[in-house]
BALOBA-1460 file (C-alpha; in Angstrom, 3 decimals):
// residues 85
<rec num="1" residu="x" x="-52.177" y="8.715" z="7.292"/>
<rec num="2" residu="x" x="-49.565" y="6.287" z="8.311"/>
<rec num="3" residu="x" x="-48.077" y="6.045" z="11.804"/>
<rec num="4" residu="x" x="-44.699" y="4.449" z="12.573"/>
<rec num="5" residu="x" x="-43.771" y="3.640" z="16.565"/>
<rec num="6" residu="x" x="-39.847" y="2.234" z="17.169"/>
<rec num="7" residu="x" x="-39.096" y="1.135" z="20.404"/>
<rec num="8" residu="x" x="-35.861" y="-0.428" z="21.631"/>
<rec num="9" residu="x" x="-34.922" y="-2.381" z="24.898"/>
<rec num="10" residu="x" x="-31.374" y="-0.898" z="24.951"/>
<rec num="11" residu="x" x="-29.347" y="-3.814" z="23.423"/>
<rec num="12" residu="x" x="-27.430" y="-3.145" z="20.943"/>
<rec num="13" residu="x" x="-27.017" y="-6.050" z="17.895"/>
<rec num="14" residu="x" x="-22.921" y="-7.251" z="18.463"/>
<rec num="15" residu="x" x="-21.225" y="-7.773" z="14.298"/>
<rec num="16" residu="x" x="-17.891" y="-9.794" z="14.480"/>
<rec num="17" residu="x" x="-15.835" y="-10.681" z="11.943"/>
<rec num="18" residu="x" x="-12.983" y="-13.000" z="11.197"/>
<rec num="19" residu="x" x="-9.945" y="-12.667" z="13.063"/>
<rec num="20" residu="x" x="-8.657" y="-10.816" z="16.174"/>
<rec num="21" residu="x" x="-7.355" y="-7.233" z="15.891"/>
<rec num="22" residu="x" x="-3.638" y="-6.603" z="18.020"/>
<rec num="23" residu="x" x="-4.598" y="-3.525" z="19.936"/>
<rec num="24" residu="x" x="-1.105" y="-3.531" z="21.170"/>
<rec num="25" residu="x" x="2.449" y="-5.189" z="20.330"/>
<rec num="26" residu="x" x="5.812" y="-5.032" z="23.483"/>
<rec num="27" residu="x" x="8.653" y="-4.454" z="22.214"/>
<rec num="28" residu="x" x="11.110" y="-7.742" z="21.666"/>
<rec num="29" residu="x" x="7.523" y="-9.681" z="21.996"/>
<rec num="30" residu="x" x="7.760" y="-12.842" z="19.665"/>
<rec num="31" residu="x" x="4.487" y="-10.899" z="18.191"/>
<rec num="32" residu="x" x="6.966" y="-8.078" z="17.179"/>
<rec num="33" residu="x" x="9.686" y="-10.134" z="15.833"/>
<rec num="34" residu="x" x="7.208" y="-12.211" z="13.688"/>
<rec num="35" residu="x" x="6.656" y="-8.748" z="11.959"/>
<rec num="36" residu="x" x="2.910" y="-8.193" z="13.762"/>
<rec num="37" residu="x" x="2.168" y="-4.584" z="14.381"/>
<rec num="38" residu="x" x="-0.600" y="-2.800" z="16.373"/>
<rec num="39" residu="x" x="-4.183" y="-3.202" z="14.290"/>
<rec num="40" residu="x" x="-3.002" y="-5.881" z="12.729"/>
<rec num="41" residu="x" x="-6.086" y="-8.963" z="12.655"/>
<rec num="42" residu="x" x="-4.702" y="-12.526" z="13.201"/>
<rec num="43" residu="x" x="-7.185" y="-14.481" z="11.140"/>
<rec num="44" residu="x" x="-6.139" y="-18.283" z="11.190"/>
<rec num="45" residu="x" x="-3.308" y="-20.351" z="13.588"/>
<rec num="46" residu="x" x="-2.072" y="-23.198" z="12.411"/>
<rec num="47" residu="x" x="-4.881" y="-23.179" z="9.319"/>
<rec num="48" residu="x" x="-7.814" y="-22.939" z="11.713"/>
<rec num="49" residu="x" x="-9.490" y="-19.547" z="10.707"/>
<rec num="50" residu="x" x="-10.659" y="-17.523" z="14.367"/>
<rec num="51" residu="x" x="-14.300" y="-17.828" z="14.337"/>
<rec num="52" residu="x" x="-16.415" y="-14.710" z="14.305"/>
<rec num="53" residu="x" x="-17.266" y="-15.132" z="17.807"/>
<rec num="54" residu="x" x="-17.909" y="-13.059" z="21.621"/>
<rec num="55" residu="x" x="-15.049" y="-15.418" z="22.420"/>
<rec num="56" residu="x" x="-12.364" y="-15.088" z="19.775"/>
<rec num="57" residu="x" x="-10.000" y="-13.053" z="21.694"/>
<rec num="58" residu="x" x="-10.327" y="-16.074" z="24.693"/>
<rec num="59" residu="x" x="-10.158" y="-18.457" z="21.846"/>
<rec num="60" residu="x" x="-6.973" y="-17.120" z="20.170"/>
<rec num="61" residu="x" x="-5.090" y="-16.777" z="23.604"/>
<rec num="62" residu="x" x="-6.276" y="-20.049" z="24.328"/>
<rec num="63" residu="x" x="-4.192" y="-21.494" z="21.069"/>
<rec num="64" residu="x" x="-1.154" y="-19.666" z="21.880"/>
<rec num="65" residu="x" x="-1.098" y="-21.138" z="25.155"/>
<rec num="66" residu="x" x="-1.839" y="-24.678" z="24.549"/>
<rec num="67" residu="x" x="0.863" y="-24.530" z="21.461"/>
<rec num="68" residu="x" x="3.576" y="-23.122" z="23.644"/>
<rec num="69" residu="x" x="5.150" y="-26.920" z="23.584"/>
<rec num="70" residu="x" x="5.020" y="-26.943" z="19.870"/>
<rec num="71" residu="x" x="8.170" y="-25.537" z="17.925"/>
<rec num="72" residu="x" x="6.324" y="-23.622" z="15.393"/>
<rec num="73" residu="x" x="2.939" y="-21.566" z="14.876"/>
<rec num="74" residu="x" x="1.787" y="-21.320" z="11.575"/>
<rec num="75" residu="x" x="0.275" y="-17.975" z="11.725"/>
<rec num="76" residu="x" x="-1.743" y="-15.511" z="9.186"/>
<rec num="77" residu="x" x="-1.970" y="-12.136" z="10.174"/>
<rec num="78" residu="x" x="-3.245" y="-9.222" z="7.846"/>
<rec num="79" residu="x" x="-1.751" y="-5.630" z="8.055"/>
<rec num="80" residu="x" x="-4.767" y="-3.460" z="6.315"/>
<rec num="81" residu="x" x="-5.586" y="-6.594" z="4.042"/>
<rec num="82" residu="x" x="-2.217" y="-7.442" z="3.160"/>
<rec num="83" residu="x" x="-0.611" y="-10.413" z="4.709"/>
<rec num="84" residu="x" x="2.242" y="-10.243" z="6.783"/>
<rec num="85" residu="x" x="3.472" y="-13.566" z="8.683"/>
């Protein structure tokens, strides 16, 4: 006879990948013109890759802020795998 017993503590185990998914683009946004769409994932700026992290949303906003002063943004976005900017 074999007797199994699972028991959880109600915390679910968090997976995160690379990259932050665009839940949402305005229109005439620099986002739009740059050819993002909605659920597209930004995965690097400026050749740093976005972490799989709790804090990569923070993180990415972060970026765009601090390189407001710069002229350009090397981004890499992916539009269902395929790259797009």
């Amino acid at each position: 006879m074999c007797v199994l017993q699972v028991s959880t503590v109600g915390v679910t185990e968090s997976k995160f990948s690379t990259g932050v998914v665009i839940p949402q683009v305005f229109e005439g946004a620099v986002g739009q013109m740059a050819g993002i769409q909605e659920g597209d994932t930004i995965m690097k700026l400026n050749g740093r890759f976005l972490k799989p992290s709790m804090t990569a949303v923070n993180d990415l906003v972060n970026y765009i802020k601090c390189a407001l002063l710069q002229p350009f943004l090397d981004c890499t976005a992916c539009s269902h795998g395929v790259p797009v900017c």
